[in-house]
C-alpha positions as CSV (number, residue, x, y, z in Angstrom):
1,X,95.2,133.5,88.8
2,X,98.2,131.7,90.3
3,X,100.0,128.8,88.7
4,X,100.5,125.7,91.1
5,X,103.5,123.0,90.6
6,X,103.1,119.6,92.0
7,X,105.6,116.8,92.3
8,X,104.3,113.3,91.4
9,X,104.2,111.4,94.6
10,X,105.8,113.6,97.3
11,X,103.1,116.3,98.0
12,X,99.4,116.5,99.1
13,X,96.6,117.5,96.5
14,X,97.6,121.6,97.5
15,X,94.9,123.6,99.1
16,X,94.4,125.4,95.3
17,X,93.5,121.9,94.1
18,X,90.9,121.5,96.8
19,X,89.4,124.8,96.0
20,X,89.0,123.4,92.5
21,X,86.5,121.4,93.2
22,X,84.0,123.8,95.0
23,X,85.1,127.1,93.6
24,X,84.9,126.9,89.9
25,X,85.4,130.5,89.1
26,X,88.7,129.7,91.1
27,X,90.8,127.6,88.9
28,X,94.5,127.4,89.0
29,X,96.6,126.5,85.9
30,X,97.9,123.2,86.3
31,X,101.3,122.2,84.8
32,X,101.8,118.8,83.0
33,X,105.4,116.8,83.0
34,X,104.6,113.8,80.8
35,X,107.2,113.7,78.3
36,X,104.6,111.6,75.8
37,X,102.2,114.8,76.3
38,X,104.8,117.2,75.5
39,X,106.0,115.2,72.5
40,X,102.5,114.6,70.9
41,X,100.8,117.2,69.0
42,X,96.8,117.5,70.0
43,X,93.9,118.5,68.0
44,X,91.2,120.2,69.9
45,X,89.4,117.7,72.1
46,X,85.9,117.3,71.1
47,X,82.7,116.4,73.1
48,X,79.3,115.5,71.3
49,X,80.4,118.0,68.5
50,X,81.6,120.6,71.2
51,X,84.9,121.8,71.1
52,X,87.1,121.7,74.2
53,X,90.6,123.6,74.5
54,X,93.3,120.9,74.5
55,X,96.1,120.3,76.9
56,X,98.7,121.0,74.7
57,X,99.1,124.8,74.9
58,X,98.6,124.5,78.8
59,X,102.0,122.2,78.9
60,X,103.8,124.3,76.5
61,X,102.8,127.5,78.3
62,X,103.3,126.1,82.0
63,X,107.0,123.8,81.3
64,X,107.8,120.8,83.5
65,X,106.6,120.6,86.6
66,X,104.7,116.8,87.4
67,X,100.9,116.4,87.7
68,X,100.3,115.8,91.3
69,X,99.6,111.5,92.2
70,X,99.5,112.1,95.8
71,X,96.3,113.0,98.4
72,X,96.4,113.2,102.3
73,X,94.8,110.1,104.2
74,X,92.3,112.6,105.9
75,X,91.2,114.5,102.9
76,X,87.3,115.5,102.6
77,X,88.2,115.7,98.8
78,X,85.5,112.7,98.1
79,X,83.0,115.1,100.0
80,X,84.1,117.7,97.5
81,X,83.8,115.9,94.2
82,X,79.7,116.1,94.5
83,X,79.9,119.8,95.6
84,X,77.6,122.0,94.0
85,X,75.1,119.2,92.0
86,X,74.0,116.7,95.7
87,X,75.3,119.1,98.5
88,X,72.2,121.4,98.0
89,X,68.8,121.1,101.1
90,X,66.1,120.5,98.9
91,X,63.9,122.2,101.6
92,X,65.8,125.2,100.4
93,X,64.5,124.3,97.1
94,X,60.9,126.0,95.4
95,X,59.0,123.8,93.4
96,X,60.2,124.6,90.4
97,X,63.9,124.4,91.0
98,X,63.6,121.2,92.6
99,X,61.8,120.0,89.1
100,X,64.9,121.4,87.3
101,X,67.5,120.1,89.6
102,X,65.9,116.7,89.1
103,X,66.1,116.9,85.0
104,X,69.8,118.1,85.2
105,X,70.7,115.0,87.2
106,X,68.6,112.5,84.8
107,X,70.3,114.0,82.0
108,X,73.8,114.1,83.7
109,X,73.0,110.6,84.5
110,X,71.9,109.2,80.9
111,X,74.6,111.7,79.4
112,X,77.4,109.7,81.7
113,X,75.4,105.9,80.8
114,X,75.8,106.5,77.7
115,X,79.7,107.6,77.8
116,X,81.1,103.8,78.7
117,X,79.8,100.6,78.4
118,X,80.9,98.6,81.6
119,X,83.2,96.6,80.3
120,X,84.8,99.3,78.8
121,X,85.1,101.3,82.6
122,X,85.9,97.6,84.2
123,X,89.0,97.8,81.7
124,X,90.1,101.0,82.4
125,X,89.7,100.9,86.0
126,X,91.7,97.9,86.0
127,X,94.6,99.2,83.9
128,X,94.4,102.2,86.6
129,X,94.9,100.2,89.6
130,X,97.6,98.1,87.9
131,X,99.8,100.7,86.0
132,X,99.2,103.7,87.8
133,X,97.9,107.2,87.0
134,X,101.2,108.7,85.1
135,X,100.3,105.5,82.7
136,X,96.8,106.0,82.7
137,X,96.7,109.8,81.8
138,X,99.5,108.8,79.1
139,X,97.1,106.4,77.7
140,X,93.6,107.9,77.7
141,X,94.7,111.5,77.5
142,X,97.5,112.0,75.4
143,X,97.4,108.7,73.1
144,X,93.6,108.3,72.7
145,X,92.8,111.8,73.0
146,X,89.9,111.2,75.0
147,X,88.2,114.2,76.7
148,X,88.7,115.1,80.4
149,X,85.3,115.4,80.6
150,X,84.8,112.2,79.2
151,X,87.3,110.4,81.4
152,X,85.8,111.7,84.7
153,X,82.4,110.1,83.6
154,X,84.3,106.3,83.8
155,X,84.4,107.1,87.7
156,X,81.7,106.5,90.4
157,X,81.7,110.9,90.4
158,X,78.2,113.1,89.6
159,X,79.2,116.8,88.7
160,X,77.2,119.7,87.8
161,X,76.3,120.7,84.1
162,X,77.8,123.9,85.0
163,X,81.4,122.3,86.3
164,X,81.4,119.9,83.3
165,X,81.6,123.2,80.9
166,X,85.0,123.8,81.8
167,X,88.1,123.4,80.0
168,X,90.2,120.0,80.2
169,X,93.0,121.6,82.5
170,X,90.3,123.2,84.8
171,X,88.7,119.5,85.0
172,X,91.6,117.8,85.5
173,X,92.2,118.0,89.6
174,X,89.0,116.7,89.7
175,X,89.9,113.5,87.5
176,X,92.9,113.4,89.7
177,X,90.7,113.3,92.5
178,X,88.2,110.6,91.4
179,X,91.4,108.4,90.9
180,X,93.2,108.7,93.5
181,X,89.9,107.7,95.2
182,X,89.6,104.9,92.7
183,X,93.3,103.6,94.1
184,X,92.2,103.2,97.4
185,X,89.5,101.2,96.8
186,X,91.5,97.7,96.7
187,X,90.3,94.2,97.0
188,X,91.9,91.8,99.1
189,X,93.1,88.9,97.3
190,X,91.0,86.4,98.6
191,X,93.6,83.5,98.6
192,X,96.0,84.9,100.5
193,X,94.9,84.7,104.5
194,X,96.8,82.4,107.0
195,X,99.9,82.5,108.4
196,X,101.3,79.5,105.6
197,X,100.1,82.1,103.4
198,X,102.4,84.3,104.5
199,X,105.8,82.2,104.7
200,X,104.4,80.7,100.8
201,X,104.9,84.9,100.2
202,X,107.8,85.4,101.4
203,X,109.4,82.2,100.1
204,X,108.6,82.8,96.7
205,X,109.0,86.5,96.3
206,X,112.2,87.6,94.6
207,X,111.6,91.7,94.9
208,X,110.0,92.8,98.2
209,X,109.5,96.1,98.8
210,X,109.6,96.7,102.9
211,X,107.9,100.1,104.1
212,X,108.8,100.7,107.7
213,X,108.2,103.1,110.5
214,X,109.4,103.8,114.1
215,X,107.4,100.5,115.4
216,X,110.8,98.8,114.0
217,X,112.9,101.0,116.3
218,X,110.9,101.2,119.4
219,X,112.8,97.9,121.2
220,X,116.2,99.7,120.3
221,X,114.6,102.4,122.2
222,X,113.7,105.2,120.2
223,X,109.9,106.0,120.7
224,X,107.8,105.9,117.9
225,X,105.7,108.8,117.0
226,X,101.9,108.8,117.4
227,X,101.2,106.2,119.7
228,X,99.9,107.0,123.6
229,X,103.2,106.3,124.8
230,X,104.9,107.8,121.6
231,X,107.1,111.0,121.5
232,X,104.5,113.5,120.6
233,X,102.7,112.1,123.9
234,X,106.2,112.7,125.8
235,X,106.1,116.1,124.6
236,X,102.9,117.1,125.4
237,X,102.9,115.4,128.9
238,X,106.7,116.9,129.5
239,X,104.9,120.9,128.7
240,X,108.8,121.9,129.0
241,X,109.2,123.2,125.1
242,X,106.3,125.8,125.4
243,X,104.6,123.9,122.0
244,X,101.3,124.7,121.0
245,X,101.5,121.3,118.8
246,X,104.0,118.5,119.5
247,X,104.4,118.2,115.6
248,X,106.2,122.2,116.3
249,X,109.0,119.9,117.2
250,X,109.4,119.2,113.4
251,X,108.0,121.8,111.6
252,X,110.7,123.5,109.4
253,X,109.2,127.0,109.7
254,X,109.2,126.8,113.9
255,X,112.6,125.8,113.2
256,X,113.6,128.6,111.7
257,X,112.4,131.1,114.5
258,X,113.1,128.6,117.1
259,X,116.3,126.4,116.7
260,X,117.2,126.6,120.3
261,X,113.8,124.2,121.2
262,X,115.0,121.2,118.9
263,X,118.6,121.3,120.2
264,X,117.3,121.3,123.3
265,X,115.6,118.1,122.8
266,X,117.2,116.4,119.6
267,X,119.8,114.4,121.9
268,X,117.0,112.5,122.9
269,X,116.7,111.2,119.4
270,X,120.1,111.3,118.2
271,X,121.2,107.6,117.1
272,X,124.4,107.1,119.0
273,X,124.4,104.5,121.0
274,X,120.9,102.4,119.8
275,X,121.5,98.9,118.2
276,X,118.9,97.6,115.8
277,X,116.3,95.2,116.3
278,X,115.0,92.0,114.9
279,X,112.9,93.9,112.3
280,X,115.9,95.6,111.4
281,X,118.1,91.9,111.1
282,X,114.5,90.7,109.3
283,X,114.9,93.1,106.6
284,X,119.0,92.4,106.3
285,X,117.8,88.7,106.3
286,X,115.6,89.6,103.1
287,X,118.5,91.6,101.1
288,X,121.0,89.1,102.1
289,X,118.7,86.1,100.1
290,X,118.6,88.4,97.0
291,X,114.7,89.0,97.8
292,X,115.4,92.9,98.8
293,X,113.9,95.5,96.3
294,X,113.9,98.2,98.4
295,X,113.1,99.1,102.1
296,X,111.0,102.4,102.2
297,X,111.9,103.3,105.8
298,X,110.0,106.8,107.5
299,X,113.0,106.6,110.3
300,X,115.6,109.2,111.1
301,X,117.6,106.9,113.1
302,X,119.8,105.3,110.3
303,X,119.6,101.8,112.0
304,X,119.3,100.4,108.6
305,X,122.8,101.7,107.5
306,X,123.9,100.3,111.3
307,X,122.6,97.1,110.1
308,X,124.3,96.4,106.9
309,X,121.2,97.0,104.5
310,X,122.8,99.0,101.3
311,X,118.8,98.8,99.4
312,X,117.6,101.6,101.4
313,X,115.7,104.6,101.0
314,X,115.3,107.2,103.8
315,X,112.1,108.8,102.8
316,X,112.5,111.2,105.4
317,X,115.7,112.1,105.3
318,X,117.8,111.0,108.9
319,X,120.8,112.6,111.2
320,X,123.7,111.1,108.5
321,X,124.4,114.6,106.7
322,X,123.4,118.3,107.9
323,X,123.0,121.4,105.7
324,X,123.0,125.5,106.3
325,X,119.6,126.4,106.1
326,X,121.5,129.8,105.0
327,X,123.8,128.5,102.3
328,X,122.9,125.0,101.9
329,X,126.3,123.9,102.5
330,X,126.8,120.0,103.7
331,X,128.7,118.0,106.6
332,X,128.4,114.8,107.6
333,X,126.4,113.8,110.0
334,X,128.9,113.8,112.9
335,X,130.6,117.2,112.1
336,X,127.5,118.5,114.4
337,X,127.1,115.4,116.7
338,X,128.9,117.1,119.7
339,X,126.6,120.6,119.6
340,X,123.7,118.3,119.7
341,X,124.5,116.0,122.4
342,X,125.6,119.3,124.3
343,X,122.1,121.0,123.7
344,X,124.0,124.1,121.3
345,X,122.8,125.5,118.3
346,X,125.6,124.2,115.7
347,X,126.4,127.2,113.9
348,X,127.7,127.2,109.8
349,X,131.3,128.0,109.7
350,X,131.3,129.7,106.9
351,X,128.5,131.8,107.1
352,X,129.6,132.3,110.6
353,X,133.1,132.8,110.7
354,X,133.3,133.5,114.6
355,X,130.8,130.5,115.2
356,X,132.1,130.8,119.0
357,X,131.3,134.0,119.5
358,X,127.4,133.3,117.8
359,X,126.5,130.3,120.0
360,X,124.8,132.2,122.6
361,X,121.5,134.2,121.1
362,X,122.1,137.8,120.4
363,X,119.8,140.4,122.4
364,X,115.9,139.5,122.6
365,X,114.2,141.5,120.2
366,X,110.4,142.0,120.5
367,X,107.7,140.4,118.0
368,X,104.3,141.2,117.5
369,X,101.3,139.0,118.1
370,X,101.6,136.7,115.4
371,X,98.7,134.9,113.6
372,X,99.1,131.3,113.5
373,X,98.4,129.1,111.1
374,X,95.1,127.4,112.7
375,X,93.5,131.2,112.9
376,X,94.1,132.0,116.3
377,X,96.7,134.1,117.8
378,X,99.4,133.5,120.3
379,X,98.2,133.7,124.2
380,X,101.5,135.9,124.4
381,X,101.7,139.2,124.1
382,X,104.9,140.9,122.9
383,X,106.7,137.3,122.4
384,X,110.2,137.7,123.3
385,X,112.0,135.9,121.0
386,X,115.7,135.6,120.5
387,X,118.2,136.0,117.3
388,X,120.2,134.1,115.9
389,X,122.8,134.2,113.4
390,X,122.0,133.1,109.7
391,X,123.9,130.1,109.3
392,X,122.1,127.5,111.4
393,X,123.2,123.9,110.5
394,X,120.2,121.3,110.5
395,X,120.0,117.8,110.0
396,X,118.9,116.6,107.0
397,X,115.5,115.3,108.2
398,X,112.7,116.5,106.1
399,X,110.4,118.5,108.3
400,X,106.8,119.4,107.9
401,X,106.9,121.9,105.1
402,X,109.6,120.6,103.3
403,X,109.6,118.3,100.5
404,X,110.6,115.1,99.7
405,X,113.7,114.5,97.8
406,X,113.0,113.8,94.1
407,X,114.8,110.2,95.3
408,X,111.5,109.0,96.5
409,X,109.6,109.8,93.4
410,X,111.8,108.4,91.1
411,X,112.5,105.3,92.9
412,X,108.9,104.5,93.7
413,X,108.4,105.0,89.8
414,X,110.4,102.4,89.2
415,X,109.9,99.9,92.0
416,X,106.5,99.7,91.5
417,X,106.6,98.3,88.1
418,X,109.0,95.3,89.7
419,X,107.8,94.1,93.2
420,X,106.1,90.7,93.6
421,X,105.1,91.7,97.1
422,X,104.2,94.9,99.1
423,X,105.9,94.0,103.0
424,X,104.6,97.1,105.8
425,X,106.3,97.3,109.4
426,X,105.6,99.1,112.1
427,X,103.9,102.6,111.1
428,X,100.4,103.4,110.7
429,X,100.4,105.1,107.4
430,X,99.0,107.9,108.4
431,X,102.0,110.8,106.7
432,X,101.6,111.7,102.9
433,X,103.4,110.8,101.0
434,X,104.9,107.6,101.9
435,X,101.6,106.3,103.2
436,X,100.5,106.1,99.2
437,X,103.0,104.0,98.4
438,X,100.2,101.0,98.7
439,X,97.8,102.6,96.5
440,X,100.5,103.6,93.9
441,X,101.8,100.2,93.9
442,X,99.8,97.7,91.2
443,X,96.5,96.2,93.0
444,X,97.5,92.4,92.2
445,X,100.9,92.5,94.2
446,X,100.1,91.1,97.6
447,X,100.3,93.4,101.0
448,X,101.2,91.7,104.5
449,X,101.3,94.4,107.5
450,X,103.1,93.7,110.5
451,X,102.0,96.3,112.8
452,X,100.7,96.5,116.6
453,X,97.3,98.3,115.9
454,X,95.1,97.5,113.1
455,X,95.4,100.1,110.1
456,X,91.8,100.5,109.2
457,X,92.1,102.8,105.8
458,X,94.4,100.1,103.7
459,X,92.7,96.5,103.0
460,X,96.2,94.6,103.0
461,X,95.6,90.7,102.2
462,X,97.3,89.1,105.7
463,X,97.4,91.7,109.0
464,X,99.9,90.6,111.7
465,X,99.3,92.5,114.5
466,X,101.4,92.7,117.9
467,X,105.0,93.4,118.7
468,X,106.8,93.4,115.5
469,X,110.1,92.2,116.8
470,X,108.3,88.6,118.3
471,X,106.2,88.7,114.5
472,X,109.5,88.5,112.5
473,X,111.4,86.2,114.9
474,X,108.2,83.8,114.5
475,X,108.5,84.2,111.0
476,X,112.1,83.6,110.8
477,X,111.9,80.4,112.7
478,X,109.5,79.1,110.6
479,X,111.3,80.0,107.6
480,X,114.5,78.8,108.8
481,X,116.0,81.8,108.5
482,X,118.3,83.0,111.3
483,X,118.1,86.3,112.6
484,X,121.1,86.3,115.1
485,X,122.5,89.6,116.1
486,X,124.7,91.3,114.1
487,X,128.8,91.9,114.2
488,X,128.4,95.6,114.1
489,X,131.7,96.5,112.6
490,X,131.3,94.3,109.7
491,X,127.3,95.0,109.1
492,X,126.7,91.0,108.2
493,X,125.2,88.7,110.2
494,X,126.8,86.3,112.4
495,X,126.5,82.8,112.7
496,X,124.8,81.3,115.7
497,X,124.5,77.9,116.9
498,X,121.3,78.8,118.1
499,X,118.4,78.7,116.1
500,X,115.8,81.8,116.1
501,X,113.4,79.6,118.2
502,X,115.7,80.0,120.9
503,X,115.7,83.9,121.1
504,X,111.6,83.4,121.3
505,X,110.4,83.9,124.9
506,X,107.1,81.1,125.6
507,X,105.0,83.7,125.0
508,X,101.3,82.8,123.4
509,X,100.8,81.7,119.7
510,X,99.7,84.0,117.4
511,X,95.4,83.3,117.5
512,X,93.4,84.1,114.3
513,X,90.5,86.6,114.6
514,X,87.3,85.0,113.5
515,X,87.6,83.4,110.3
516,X,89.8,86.6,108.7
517,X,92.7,87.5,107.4
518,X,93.8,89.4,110.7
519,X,96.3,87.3,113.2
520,X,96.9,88.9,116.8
521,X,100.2,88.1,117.9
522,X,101.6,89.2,121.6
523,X,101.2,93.0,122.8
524,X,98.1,93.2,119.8
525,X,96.2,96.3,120.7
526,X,93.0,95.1,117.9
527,X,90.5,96.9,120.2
528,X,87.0,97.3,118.9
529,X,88.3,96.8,115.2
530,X,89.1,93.4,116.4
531,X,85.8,93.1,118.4
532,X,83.6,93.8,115.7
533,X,85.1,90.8,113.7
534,X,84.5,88.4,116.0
535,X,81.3,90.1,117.2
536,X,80.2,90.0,113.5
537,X,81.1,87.1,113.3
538,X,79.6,85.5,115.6
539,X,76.4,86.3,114.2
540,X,76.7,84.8,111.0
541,X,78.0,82.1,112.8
542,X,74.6,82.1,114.6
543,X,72.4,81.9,111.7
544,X,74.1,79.1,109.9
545,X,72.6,75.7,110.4
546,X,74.6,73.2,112.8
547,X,75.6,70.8,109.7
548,X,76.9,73.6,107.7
549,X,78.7,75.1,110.9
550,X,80.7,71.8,111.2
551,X,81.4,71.2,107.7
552,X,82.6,74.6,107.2
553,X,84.5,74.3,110.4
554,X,86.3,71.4,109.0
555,X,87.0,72.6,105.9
556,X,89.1,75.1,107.9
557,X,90.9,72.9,109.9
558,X,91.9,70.7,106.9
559,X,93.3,74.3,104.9
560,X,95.3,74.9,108.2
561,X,96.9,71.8,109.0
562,X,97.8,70.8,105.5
563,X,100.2,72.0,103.4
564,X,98.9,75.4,101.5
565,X,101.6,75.0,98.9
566,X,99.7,73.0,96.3
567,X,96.3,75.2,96.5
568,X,98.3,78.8,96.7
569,X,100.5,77.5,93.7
570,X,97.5,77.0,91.4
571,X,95.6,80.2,93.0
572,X,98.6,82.0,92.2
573,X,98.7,81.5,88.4
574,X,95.7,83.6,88.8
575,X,98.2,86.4,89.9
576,X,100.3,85.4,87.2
577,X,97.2,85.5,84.5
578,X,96.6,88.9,85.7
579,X,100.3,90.2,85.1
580,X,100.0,88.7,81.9
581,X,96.8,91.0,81.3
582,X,98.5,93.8,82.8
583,X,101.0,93.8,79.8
584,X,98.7,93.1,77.1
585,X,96.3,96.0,78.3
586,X,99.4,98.6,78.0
């Protein structure tokens, strides 16, 4: 049995987790790195009189490592955590066993009733989604003691009699599992909707945390990544790298065998001579009225630094340093900015003394047919493929395969505990692990997206969608704020006798969808998401009585026109009750 290590936020639930949950006779140890758990001493759990191993010898035995928060956006793990006990054809079934399957779930069932009272699960679920899981296990495991088994019976999950008789630490990816499902379930808050709704946000908040993608840098541009226009279209379209997969292009182990096909393509993306954009002065706009927590940016492209913004956080690493993937030695950025824009592999000088002499590939050397990582083998036979000296230099972009620095982790830890408003622009939150950022971050902050397609997996409070750039300059304007472009060699903004209004081109006002929270603003691609609001409703619209309709339709107009200030103010000591609730439940 092999042990498996997992960092808190910055790695999906690994493939030995996921086997958990079907395979029970396939159990990996799981290491703990809760400081409280190492520190308390605990008796052996007990169940109903049963004695269960505790986690305590399983943290001393297995050290530090972190109990993996994070889970990939297209998991089937929800599919998983019913396997063995529902999954089973009960056509497959005789008589008999169907009989006994059907006691085992009405005792599971009465067994699981009879665990938690609701308010007691209403409680803890709530402390979940507000605190987070580190806190939650802290609380329920190691302070109150309280049985894995136990725990997982709090969650909306039905497991066999036979997986419930294993130990704590065998249970415990699947408690992981059920709440990180759990987290994703969030509730809008209701009072939170309109576009005033939205400037009353950002007015008041004092410690936004912005999470942004390549939509931000698309008008400088840089192509973003997944869209049908995006780069891992181009590269598929362009058929000059010889990629099975566009995402080759990043994939740290490709790398490795392959340098010469990034280099032969990362000038395209090297941030020389881009300028930022109006999201980019948006976000300077933010940190230079002391509202800044942090901006959580997914880009390589190191506009942020261009712009001025010191509060930043390049999940993903960008072009500003490079290290030997030999030696691990480090440069700046620029040390390797000429073999890049000249299509060379830029060699390590010290593990490559005669780097001159190593730029061009040594002779081809043959490979075998090579399994791939999808289960089928490579269409070439006898791949020719080139080598290269040792000391390859790379930029420090995090590639698939590689992890996260500890940065992320630590900071996220900490942010989340202080921002008074969740802000998402331009990405689709569809890459692990910054995409959990919004279910890591408490339930009763609100979210606002800015994004050009909807983002149907998050339930975000107000959804702007359209060009970002045109979003935040409408925003600005109607905050006041002015978004002028920036003096470069200082990294501040420069005053302008024109107002942001002015940089606005008479394009269309932003139109609300329906009666929701979703806005469309120009180049809005809602597509059918957006068509089934309106189609929806529509219907109810339909089937409500023509006095109602108009008094209702009123009602909206009046909550529009008017000032929202007075009625978000008192709505919002609601937010503030439940902070208050959030510290006495800790």
């Amino acid at each position: 049995m092999t042990s498996t290590t997992f960092g808190i936020f910055s790695s999906p639930l690994s493939s030995a987790e996921s086997d958990s949950l079907t395979d029970i006779e396939d159990v990996p140890d799981i290491r703990l790195d809760a400081d409280a758990i190492k520190s308390v001493p605990l008796p052996t759990l007990s169940m109903n009189g049963n004695a269960m191993p505790s986690l305590l010898p399983a943290v001393e035995e297995l050290n530090k490592d972190n109990i993996d928060l994070s889970l990939d956006v297209d998991s089937d793990i929800e599919d998983a955590l019913s396997e063995g006990l529902l999954s089973n054809d009960a056509s497959e079934m005789d008589e008999d066993e169907a009989l006994r399957r059907e006691r085992e779930v009405e005792e599971l069932l009465k067994e699981k009733l009879e665990a938690w009272t609701e308010s007691e699960i209403d409680e803890m679920m709530f402390f979940l989604k507000e605190e987070g899981m580190v806190e939650w296990l802290n609380k329920y495991i190691v302070e109150r003691r309280i049985p894995v088994k136990k725990l997982i019976y709090a969650f909306p999950v039905l497991l066999s009699k036979k997986r419930l008789e294993m130990s704590d630490v065998a249970l415990l990816p699947v408690l992981k599992a059920a709440m990180v499902r759990e987290l994703r379930r969030r509730e809008r808050l209701q009072q939170y909707s309109t576009l005033d709704d939205a400037l009353f946000l950002l007015r008041r908040a004092q410690r936004i945390i912005v999470l942004t993608g390549a939509g931000i840098s698309v008008s400088c541009g840089i192509p973003d990544f997944r869209s049908r226009n995006g780069l891992y279209a181009m590269l598929q379209e362009s058929g000059l790298y010889g990629l099975d997969d566009p995402q080759q292009m990043f994939d740290i182990t490709y790398f490795k065998e392959h340098p010469n096909v990034f280099y032969s393509f990362a000038h395209q993306i090297y941030p020389s001579n881009f300028k930022p954009s109006p999201c980019h002065r948006f976000i300077k706009a933010l940190e230079d009225r002391e509202k800044l927590l942090r901006n959580y940016t997914q880009n390589i492209d190191t506009l942020e630094t261009l712009t001025g913004i010191k509060r930043v956080l390049q999940c993903h690493g960008s072009f500003a340093t490079a290290s030997c993937i030999n030696c691990r030695t480090k440069v700046i950025g620029t040390d390797i900015k000429d073999d890049i824009m000249a299509k060379r592999i830029p060699l390590c000088k010290i593990c490559n003394e005669a780097s001159k002499q190593a730029e061009k590939p040594k002779k081809l050397k043959k490979k075998k047919k090579k399994k791939r990582t999808d289960g089928w083998e490579s269409d070439v036979d006898e791949d020719m493929i080139p080598s290269y000296p040792p000391g390859i230099m790379k930029p420090d972009i995090t590639f698939f395969g590689e992890k996260l620095t500890d940065d992320f982790d630590d900071k996220l830890m900490e942010d989340r505990k202080l921002t008074d408003l969740l802000l998402v622009i331009g990405t689709s939150l569809k890459v692990a692990p910054v995409a959990e950022i919004l279910t890591h971050v408490p339930h009763s902050i609100p979210q606002i997206v800015i994004n050009k397609t909807p983002i149907r997996h998050i339930n975000p409070d107000i959804m702007l969608l359209g060009d970002a750039d045109d979003i935040v300059k409408y925003l600005s304007d109607r905050l006041g704020w002015d978004i002028a472009q920036l003096s470069t060699s200082e990294g501040t903004l420069r005053n302008s006798r024109k107002r942001s209004s002015d940089l606005l081109t008479n394009k269309s006002k932003p139109r609300r969808v329906a009666d929701s929270h979703i806005w469309l603003f120009e180049g809005a691609e809602g597509g059918k998401f957006v068509e089934s609001i309106e189609a929806h409703y529509k219907e109810r619209l339909a089937a409500t009585p023509p006095s109602r309709r108009t008094s209702a339709a009123n009602s909206r107009a009046t909550s529009v026109s008017a000032s929202k200030t007075p009625s978000i103010r008192s709505q919002s000591t609601e937010s503030d009750n439940r902070s208050v609730k959030r510290m006495k439940s800790r």
